[in-house]
Backbone as numpy.savetxt, mean C-alpha at the origin, in Angstrom:
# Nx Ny Nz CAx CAy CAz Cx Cy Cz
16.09 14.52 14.23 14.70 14.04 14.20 14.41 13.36 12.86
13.94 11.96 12.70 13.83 11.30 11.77 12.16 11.36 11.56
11.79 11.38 10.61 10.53 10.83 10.26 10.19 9.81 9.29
9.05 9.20 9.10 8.77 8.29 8.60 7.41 7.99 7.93
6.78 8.45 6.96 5.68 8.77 6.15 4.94 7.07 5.48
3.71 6.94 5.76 3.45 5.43 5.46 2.06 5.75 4.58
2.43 4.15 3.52 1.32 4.60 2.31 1.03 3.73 2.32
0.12 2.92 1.53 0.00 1.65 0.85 -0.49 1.69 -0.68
-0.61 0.75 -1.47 -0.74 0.50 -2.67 -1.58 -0.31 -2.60
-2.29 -1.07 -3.25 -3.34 -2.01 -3.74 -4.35 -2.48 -2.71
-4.84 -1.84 -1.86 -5.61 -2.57 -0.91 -6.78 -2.86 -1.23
-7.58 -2.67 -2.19 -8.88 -2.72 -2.43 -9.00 -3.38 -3.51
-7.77 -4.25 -4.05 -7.31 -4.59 -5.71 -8.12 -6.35 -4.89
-8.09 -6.81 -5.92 -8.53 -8.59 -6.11 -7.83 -9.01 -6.82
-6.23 -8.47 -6.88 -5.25 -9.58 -7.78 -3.98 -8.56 -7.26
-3.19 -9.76 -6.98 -1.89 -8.92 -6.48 -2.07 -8.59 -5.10
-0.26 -8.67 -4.34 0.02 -7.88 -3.08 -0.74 -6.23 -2.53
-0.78 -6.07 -1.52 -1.01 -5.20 -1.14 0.75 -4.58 -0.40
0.83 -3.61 -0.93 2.51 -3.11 -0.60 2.24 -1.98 0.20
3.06 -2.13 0.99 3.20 -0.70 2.40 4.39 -0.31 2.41
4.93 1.05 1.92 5.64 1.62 1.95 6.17 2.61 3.31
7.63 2.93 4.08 7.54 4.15 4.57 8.86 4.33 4.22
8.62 5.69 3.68 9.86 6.70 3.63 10.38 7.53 4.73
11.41 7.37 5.00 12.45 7.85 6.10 13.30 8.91 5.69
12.97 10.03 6.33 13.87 10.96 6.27 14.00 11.92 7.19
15.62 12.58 7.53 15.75 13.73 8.41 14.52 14.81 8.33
13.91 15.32 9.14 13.19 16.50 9.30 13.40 17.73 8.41
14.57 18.15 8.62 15.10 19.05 8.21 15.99 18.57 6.30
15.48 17.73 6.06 15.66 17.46 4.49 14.31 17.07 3.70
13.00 17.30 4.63 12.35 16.91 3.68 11.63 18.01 3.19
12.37 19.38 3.18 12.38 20.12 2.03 13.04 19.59 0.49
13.35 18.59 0.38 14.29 18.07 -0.43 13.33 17.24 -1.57
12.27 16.84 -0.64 10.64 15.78 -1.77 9.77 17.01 -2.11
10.12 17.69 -1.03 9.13 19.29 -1.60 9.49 19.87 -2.81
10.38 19.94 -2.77 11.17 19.91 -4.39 11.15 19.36 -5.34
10.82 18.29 -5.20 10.59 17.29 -6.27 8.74 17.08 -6.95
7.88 18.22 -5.86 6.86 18.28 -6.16 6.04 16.96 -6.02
6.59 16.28 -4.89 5.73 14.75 -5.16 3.64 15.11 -4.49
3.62 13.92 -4.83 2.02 14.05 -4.75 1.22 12.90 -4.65
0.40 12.60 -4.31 -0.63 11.10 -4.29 -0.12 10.78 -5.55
0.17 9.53 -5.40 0.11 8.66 -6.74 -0.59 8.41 -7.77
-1.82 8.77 -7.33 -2.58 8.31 -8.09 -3.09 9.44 -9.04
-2.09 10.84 -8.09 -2.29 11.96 -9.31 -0.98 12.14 -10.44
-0.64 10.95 -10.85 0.60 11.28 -11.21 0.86 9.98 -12.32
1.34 10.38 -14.10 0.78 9.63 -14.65 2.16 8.36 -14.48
2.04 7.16 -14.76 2.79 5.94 -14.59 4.27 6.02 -15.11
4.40 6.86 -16.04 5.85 7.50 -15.91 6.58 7.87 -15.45
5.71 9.17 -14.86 6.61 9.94 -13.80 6.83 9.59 -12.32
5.78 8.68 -12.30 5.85 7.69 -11.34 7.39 7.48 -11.34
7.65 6.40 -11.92 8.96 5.55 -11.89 10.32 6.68 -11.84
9.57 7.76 -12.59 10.86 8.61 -12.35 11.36 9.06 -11.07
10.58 9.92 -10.70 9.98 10.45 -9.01 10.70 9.21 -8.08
9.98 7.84 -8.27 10.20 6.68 -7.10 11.87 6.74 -7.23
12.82 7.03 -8.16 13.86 6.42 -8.56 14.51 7.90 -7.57
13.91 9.15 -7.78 15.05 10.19 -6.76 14.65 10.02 -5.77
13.54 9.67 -4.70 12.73 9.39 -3.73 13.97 8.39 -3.12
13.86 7.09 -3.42 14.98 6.26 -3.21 16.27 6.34 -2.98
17.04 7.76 -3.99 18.08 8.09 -3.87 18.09 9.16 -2.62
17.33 9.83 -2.43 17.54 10.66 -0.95 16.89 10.44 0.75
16.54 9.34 0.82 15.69 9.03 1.85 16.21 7.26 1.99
15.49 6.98 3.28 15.75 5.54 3.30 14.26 5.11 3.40
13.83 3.85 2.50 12.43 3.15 2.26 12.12 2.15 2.73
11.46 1.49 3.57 11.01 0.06 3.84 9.61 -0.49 3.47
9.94 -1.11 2.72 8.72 -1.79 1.94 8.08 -3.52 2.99
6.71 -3.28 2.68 6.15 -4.45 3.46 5.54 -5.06 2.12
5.51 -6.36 1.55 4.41 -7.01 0.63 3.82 -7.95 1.05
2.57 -7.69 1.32 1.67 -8.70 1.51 0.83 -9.52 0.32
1.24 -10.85 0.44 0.71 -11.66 -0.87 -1.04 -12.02 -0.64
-1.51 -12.19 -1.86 -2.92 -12.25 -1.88 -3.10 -13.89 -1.15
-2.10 -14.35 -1.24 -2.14 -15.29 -0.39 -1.89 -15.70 1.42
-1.25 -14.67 1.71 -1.04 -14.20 3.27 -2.73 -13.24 3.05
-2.63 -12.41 2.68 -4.09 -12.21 3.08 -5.19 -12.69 3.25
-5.71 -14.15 2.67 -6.15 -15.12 2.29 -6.30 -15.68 3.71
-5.10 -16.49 4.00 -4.78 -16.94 5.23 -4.94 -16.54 6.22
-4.95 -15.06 6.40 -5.15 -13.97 7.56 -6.64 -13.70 7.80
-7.35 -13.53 6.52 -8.72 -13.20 6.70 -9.57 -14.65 6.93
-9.20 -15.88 6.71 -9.36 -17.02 6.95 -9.36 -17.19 9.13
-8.61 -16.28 9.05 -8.50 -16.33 10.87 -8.67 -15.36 11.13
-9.93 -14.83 10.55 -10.39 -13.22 11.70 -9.69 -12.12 11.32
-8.68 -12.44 10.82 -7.82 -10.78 10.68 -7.91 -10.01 9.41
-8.90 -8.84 9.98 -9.51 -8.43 9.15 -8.57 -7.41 8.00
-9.09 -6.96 6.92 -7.87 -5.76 6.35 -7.05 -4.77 7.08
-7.79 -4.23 7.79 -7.17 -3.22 8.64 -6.37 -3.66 9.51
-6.75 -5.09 10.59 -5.82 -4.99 11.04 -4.28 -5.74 10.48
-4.71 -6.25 9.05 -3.20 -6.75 8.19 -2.50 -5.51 8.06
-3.16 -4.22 7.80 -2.37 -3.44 7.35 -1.77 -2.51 8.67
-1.79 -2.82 9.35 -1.36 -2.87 10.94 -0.35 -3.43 11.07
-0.23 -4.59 10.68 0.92 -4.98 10.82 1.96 -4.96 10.38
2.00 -4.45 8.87 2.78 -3.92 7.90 2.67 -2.28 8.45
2.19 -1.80 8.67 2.76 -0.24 9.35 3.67 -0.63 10.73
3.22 -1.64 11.30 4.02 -1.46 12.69 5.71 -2.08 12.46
5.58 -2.78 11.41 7.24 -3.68 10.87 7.42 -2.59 10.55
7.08 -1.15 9.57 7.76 -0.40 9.15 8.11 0.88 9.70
7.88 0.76 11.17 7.98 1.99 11.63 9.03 1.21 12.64
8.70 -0.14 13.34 9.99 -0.68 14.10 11.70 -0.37 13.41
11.69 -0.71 11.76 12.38 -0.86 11.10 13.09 0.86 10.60
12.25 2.20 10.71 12.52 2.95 10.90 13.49 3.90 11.76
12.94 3.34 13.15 13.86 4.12 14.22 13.65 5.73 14.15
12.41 5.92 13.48 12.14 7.93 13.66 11.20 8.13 14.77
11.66 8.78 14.99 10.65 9.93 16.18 9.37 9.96 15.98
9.23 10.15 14.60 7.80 10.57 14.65 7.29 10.27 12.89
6.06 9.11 13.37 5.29 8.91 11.92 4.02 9.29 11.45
4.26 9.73 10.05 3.10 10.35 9.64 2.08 9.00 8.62
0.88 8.62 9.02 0.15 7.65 8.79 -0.87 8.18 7.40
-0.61 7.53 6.29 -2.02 7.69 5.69 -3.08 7.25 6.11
-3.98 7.62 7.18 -4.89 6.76 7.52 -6.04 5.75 6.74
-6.15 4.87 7.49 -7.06 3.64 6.77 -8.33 3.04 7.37
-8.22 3.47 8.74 -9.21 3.83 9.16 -10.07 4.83 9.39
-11.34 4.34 9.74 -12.05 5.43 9.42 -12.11 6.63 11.00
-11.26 5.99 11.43 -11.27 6.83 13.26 -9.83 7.43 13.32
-8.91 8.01 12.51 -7.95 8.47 13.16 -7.30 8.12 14.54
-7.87 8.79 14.89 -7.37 8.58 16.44 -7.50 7.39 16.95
-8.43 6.54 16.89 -8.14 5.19 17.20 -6.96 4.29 16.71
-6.59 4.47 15.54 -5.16 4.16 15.19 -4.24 4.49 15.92
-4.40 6.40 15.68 -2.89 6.92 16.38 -2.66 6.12 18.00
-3.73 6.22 18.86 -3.75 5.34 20.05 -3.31 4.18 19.72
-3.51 3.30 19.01 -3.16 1.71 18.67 -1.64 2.22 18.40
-1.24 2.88 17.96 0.47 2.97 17.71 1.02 3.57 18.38
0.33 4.42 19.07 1.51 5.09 20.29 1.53 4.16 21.39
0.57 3.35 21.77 0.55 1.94 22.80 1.96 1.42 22.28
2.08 0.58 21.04 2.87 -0.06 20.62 4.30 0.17 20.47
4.17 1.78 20.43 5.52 2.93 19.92 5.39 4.11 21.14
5.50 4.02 22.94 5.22 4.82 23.33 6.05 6.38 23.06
6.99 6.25 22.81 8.20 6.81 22.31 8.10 8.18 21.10
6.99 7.14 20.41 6.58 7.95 18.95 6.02 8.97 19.09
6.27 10.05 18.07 4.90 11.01 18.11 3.91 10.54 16.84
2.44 10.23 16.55 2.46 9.73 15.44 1.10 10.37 14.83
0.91 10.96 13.71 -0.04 11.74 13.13 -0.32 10.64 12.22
-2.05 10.42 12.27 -2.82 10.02 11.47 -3.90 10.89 10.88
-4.06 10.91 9.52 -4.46 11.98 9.10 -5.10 10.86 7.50
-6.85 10.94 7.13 -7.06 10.54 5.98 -6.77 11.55 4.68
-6.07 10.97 3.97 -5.82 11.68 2.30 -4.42 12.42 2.97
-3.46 11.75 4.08 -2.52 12.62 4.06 -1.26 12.59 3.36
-1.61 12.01 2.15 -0.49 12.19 1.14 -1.06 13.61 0.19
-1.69 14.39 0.15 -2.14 15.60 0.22 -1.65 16.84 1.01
-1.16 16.18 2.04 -0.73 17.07 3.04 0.91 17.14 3.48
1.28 15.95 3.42 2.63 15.42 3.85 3.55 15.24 3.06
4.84 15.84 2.09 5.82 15.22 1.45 6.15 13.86 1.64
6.64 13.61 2.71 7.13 12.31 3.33 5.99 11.50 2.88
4.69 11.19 2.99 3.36 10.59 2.78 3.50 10.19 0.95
3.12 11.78 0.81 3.40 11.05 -1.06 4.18 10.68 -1.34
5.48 11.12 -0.82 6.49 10.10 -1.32 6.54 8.59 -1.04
6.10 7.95 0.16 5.80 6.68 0.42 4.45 6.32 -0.97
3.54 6.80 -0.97 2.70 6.36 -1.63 3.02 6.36 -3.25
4.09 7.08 -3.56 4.39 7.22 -5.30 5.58 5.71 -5.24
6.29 5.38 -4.11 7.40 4.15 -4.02 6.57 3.04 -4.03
5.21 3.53 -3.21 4.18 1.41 -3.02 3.95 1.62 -3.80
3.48 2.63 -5.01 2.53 2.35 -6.00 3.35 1.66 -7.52
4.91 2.30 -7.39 5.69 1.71 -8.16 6.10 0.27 -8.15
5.92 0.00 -6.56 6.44 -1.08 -6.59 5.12 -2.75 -6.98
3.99 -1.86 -6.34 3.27 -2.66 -6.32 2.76 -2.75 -8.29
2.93 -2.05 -8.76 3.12 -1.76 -10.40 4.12 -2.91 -11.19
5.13 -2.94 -10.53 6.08 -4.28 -10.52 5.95 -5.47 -10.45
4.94 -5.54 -9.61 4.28 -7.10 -8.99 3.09 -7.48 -10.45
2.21 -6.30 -10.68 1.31 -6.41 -11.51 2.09 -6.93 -12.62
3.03 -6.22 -13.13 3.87 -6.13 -14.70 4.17 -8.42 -14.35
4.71 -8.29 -13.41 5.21 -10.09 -13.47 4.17 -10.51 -13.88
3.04 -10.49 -13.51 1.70 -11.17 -13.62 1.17 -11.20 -15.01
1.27 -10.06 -15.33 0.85 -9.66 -16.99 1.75 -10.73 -17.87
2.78 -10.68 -17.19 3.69 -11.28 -18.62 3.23 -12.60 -18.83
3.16 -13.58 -17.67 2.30 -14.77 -18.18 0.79 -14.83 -18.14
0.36 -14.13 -17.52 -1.16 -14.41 -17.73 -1.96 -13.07 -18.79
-1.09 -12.15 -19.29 -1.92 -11.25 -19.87 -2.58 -10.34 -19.55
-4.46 -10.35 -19.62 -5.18 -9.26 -19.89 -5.69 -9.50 -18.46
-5.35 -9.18 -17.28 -6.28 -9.66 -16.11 -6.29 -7.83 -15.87
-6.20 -6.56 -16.61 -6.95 -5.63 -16.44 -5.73 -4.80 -15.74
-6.63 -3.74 -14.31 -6.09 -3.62 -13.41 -6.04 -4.15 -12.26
-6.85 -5.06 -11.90 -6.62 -6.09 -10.94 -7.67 -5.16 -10.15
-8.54 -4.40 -10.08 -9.12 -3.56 -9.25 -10.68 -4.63 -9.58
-11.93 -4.63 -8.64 -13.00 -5.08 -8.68 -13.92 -4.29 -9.76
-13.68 -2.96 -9.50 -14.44 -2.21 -10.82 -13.92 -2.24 -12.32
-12.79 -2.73 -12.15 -12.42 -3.51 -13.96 -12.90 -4.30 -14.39
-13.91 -3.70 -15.97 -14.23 -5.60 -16.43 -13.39 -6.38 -16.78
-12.28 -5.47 -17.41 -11.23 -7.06 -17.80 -10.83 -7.77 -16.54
-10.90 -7.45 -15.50 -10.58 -7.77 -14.39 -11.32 -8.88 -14.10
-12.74 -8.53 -14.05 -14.02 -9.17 -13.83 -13.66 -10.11 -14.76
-13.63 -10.04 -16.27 -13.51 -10.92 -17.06 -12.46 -12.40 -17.25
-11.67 -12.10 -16.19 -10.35 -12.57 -16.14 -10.72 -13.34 -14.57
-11.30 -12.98 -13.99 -11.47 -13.91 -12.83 -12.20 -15.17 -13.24
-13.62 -14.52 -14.31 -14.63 -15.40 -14.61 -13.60 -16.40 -14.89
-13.13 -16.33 -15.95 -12.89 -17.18 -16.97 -11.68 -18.35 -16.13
-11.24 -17.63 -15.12 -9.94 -18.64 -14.31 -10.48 -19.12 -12.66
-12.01 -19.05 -12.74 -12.54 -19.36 -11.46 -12.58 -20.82 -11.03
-12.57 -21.52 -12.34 -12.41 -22.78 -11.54 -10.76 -23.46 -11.39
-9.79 -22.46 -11.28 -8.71 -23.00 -11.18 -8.00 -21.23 -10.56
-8.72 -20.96 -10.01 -7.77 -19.33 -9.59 -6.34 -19.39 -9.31
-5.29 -18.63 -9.72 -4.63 -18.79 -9.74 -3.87 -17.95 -7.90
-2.89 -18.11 -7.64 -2.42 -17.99 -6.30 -2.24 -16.16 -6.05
-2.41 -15.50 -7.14 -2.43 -13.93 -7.33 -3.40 -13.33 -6.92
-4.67 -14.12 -7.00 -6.30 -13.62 -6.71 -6.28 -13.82 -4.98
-6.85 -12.89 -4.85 -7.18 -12.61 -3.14 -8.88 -13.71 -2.81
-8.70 -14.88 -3.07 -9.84 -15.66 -2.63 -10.85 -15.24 -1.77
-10.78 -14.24 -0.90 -10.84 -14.21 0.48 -12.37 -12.82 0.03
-12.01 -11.97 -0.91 -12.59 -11.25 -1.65 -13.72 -11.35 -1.75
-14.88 -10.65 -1.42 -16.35 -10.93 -1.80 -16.69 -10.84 -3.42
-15.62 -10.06 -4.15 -15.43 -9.90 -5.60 -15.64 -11.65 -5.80
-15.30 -12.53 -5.71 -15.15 -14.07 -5.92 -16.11 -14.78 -5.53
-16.96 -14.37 -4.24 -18.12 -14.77 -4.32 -19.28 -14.65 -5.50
-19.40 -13.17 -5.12 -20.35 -12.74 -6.32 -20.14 -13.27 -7.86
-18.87 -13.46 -8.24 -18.65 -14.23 -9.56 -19.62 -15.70 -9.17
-18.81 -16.15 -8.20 -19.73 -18.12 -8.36 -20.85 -17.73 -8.12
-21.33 -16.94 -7.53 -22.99 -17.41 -7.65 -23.65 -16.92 -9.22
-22.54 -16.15 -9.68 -23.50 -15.78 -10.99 -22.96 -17.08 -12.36
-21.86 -17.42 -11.87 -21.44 -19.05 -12.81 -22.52 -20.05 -13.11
């Protein structure tokens, strides 16, 4: 019995990919992340991050989805809203899986309307959707400590030539500050599509 634990990283960011992680592993080894004490990412400081992602990797198999602020752009340009982008990056990573049964950080706000949307797609699957279930699930935090590293990676490229653009999150001022100042020439990293970008031009 394989399973397959799905996270994402940056979805609510206005600079940078949004990354979907799932970690794959035997049933019966994922006493093995239990061990390793993993946990939401976001409880866990940027160090140990990278450490954690690096044995995570070594005992499990990972499939990463990146979606560019520019595919999102394009997507929300034709109706397709966040949720269902990030639909589509869960469903590549559970095809790409081949487990029995996946455990969903949910992203919607209906559970079960998901799990239905993926067992249609995956009749085969057993598939638990559950919100905050990297709280609950080894397999889960461990997907979510690998997107958050990776999507950490994407940020670090960005920094090196452009600098101080913050955390790329809407509630950052350097963030804020860094859009202002590159709004009339945004660069291909910024999620256009963003109501964060509205609200800047009308206050320009």
């Amino acid at each position: 019995m394989k399973v397959v634990g799905i996270d994402e990283a940056g979805r609510g960011s206005v600079i940078g990919p949004l990354v979907l992680c799932g970690v794959v592993i035997k049933e019966n080894r994922i006493k093995f992340l239990e061990r390793l004490s993993v946990k939401d990412s976001k409880k866990i400081s940027p160090k140990k991050r990278v450490v954690l992602s690096r044995k995570i990797r070594k005992i499990t198999d990972y499939h990463l989805v990146k979606i560019t602020a520019q595919d999102i752009d394009i997507l929300r340009a034709n109706e397709v809203n966040l949720n269902q982008i990030e639909k589509i990056g869960v469903r590549k990573i559970i095809n790409k899986s081949k487990a029995d049964t996946s455990i969903i950080d949910c992203f919607d706000v209906k559970p079960d309307r998901l799990k239905s949307e993926m067992e249609t797609f995956f009749p085969e699957l057993t598939v638990i959707t559950e919100h905050n279930a990297e709280d609950k699930y080894a397999v889960v935090a461990a997907a979510s400590i690998v997107a958050k590293v990776e999507r950490d990676l994407e940020i670090a490229k960005i920094r090196k030539e452009f600098k101080d653009i913050g955390s790329g999150y809407p509630s950052d001022p350097k963030t804020i500050e860094f859009l202002k100042k590159s709004y009339d020439d945004l660069p291909d990293f910024v999620r256009k599509s963003w109501s964060t970008i509205e609200r800047i031009g009308e206050d320009i």
